[in-house]
Phi, psi and omega in degrees: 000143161264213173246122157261164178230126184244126177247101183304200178296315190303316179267341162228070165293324175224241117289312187266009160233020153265340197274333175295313175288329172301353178281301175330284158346310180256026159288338186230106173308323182283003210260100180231337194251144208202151204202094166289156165271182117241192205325126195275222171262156188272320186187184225281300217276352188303167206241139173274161189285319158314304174283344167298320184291313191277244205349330225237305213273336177284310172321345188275300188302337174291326188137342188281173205272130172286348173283307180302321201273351174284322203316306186302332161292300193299324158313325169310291163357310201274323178257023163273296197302316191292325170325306181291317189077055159267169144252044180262146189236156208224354238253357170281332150320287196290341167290327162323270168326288154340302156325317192279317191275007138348276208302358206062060192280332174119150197261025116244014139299322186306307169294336192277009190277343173302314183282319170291331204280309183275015189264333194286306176310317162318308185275328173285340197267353190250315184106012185276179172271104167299121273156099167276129193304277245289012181242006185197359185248113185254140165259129167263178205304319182289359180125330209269116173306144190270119164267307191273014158278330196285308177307008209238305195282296144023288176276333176313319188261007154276319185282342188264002170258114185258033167165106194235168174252175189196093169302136165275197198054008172181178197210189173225150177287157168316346210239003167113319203263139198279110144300137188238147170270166178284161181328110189115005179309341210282351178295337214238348123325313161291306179285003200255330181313306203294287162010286186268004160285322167077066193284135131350305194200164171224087175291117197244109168248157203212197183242069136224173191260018188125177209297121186254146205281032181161134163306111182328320167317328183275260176287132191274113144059074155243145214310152183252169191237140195268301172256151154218130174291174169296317172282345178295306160306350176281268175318318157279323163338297196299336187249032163140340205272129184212059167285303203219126156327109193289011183243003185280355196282331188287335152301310182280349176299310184309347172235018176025057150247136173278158177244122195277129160267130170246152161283084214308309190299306186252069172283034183248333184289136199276346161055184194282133178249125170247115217238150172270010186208125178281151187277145188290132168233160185262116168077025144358191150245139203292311201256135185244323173197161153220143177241182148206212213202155172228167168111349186241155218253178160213141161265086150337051195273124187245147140177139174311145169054008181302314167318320211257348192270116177291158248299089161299248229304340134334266198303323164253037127290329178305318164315300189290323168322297157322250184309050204330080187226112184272148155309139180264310179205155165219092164289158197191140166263202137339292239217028190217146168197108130341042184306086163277115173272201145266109200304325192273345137337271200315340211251294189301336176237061193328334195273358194296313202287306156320336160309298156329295189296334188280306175274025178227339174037079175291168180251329160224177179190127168218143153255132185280134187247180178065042172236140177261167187219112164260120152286099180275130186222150153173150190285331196249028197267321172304325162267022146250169198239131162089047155278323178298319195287356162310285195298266182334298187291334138309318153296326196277317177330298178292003179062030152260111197312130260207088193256328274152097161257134146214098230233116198301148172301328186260042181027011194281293197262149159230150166233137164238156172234118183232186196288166173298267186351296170292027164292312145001291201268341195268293207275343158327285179315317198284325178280347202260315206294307235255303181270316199297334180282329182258029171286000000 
C-alpha cells in the first residue's frame, strides 16, 4: 500500500527545504502521492507566498501594470528552481496567470497559484507526475465540495501513476473556475488525496513534531500527544487547536486510515498518530489536550416552568435560523437556559435578543459579554472518577470564577466558561493539575 504525504508552506519556503522533503520521500518507497502547500516564510518578517498572490491580484484590479507587481513572485519561484539546479522554466506559466489575473479571473485562482506553480516545481525536482487538482478535485456550481465525483475521478487519475504531486487547496467548479477550501486546506487535500488512493497512512508534515496537549503560546513546552482520536482531534481542533484543518479528519475517517504529524525539520521524532480508536495505555493520562476560545456573548434566559412548555428551545432556534446565526452551547436548568453565541454574531444581529423576548415572553433575559471556553478532552476522562472535580478545583485554587459547565454525551469533553481575563491563567492551571502532577 502507499502513503500520501502533505507537506505544509513551512516545509517548502524554500531550496533547502524542498531537498529535506525529497529526502524525507526518498526515504520511503511507500511515500508515493505527495500533496503541497505553497512556500510559507522563510524567516519572521518574511511574506507567504499566498498573500503575495492576493496582494499582487488585488493591485492588479486597482489599475496597476501586472507584469512588474507578478516579478516578486515569480522570483520567489524562480530562485527555488535556480537552488536546485532544475532546468525547468515556469515562465510561459507566469504569463498565463498574469493574463487571467488581467482578465479578473477571481481571488482564489490568484491564492491557488502558489500551490500549483510549487507543486510543477516539486514534481519535476522529485521525477513524479504532476497532476492538476483542478482537473480531479470538484466543487459543485454553488461552492460546496463534490466528495463523491472527486473520490470517483481521483482514484481514476491517481490508479494510472505510481506516483504523483496533486497541489493542495483547491479544485474547479463544473464551468471550469478554481475554488479554493479555506485556509490550511491543502490539509484537507491531502486527506480526500489519501481516500481515493485507499492510503496505508497519511502523513502531514509541518514544523512542529505533533500534536501539543496546550497552546505553546500559554504553556511553555508542552508534552506532545502520542495518540489521538479522531473525535478527540475534532473537539480541539474546533475549540482552538490548529496542527490540522478540523475538517481534514473526514475523508480518511469514513475509510479509517490514520494520520501522522510529522516534523519536516526532525523526521526522525514519530509525531502524533490520529487514530480511529487509541491504543490502552497503563496508567495513561486522563487527559488527552486542552483548548479554548475567546469571544463569546451568553444569552440568559430564566421563565418559570420553561422545562414543561413544549417547544421553548424550538422557537429560538428558529430566531437563530431566522437571523442565520448558529449556536456553540445550550446548557439548561428547570426554569434556566443559557445560548452560547459568537460575540461578533451577535454584534451583527442587534435585533436577536428581542426577538427572543417576543416569542418566548422570559420572566429575565440578559447578555453576559467576555466570555472564553476552555475544553478539556480526553477519551479516558469517562472511566475515571473526580475528573470535573480536578478541574473545578484548579480554578477555584487560582480564583477563578466558574460562569458555564457543559459537558458532551459522549463523556469526551468538559467545557467551562469563564471570564475572558482568565483565560491564559485557566488553561495554566488546568494543564499544571492533569499533566504535570501526573508525571
Amino acid at each position: 500500500m502507499a502513503k500520501v504525504v502533505k507537506f505544509g508552506g513551512s516545509s517548502l519556503a524554500d531550496a533547502n527545504q524542498f531537498r529535506k522533503v525529497a529526502e524525507i520521500i526518498r526515504s520511503d518507497k511507500k511515500r508515493r502521492y505527495v500533496v503541497p502547500s505553497a512556500p510559507g516564510k522563510r524567516f519572521s518578517d518574511d511574506i507567504k507566498v499566498t498573500d503575495m498572490l492576493y496582494n499582487c491580484y488585488d493591485r492588479v484590479g486597482e489599475g496597476k501594470n501586472a507584469t512588474a507587481e507578478f516579478l516578486p513572485i515569480a522570483e520567489r519561484f524562480d530562485g527555488i528552481i535556480s537552488d536546485l539546479g532544475l532546468t525547468l522554466s515556469l515562465d510561459a506559466e507566469y504569463e498565463k496567470i498574469i493574463e487571467n489575473f488581467k482578465k479578473r479571473a477571481g481571488r482564489d485562482y490568484a491564492a491557488s497559484r502558489g500551490e500549483y506553480l510549487n507543486s510543477i516545481i516539486l514534481a519535476n525536482y522529485l521525477g513524479f507526475q504532476f497532476v492538476d487538482a483542478a482537473k480531479c478535485i470538484f466543487f459543485t456550481a454553488d461552492g460546496e465540495f463534490d466528495a463523491d465525483l472527486t473520490d470517483a475521478c481521483l482514484s481514476a487519475v491517481l490508479s494510472g501513476y505510481s506516483e504523483a504531486v496533486v497541489p493542495g487547496f483547491y479544485g474547479a467548479k463544473p464551468d471550469g473556475t478554481i475554488q479554493t477550501f479555506s485556509r490550511g486546506g491543502s490539509d484537507f487535500t491531502g486527506s480526500v488525496v489519501a481516500k481515493a488512493i485507499n492510503a496505508e497512512i497519511y502523513e502531514n508534515w509541518t514544523d512542529v513534531s505533533g500534536f501539543l496537549a496546550a497552546d505553546p503560546r500559554i504553556v511553555d513546552d508542552p508534552e506532545i500527544i502520542d495518540y489521538i482520536t479522531y473525535k478527540e482531534l475534532r473537539e480541539l481542533s474546533y475549540m482552538g487547536a490548529s496542527v490540522l484543518h478540523q475538517d481534514a479528519i473526514f475523508p480518511v475517517r469514513a475509510a479509517n486510515i490514520p494520520i501522522n504529524i510529522r516534523n519536516t525539520n526532525v523526521p526522525s521524532d514519530p509525531g502524533t498518530m490520529i487514530v480511529p480508536e487509541a491504543p490502552d495505555k497503563e496508567g495513561g493520562r486522563v487527559i488527552t489536550g486542552i483548548a479554548g476560545k475567546k469571544h463569546f456573548s451568553v444569552i440568559s434566559i430564566e421563565k418559570d416552568e420553561m422545562n414543561s412548555e413544549i417547544g421553548f428551545l424550538r422557537r429560538i432556534l428558529t430566531v437563530l435560523d431566522h437571523e442565520g446565526m448558529s449556536f456553540e452551547h445550550i446548557p439548561t436548568g428547570i426554569d434556566t437556559m443559557s445560548l452560547v453565541v459568537s460575540t461578533e454574531e451577535l454584534e451583527k444581529h442587534p435585533g436577536t435578543v428581542e426577538y427572543i423576548k417576543e416569542i418566548t415572553h422570559p420572566n429575565h433575559i440578559e447578555v453576559i459579554n467576555n466570555l472564553a471556553l476552555v475544553a478539556v478532552v480526553g477519551r479516558s476522562m469517562k472511566e475515571k472518577r473526580g475528573t470535573a472535580t480536578r478541574i473545578f478545583a484548579a480554578l477555584s485554587h487560582a480564583n477563578i470564577n466558574i460562569k458555564m459547565i457543559d459537558q458532551g454525551s459522549s463523556e469526551l469533553n468538559i467545557i467551562v466558561g469563564i471570564d475572558e481575563a482568565d483565560f491564559e491563567k485557566a488553561i495554566k492551571v488546568i494543564y499544571d493539575m492533569f499533566m504535570l502532577s501526573e508525571i
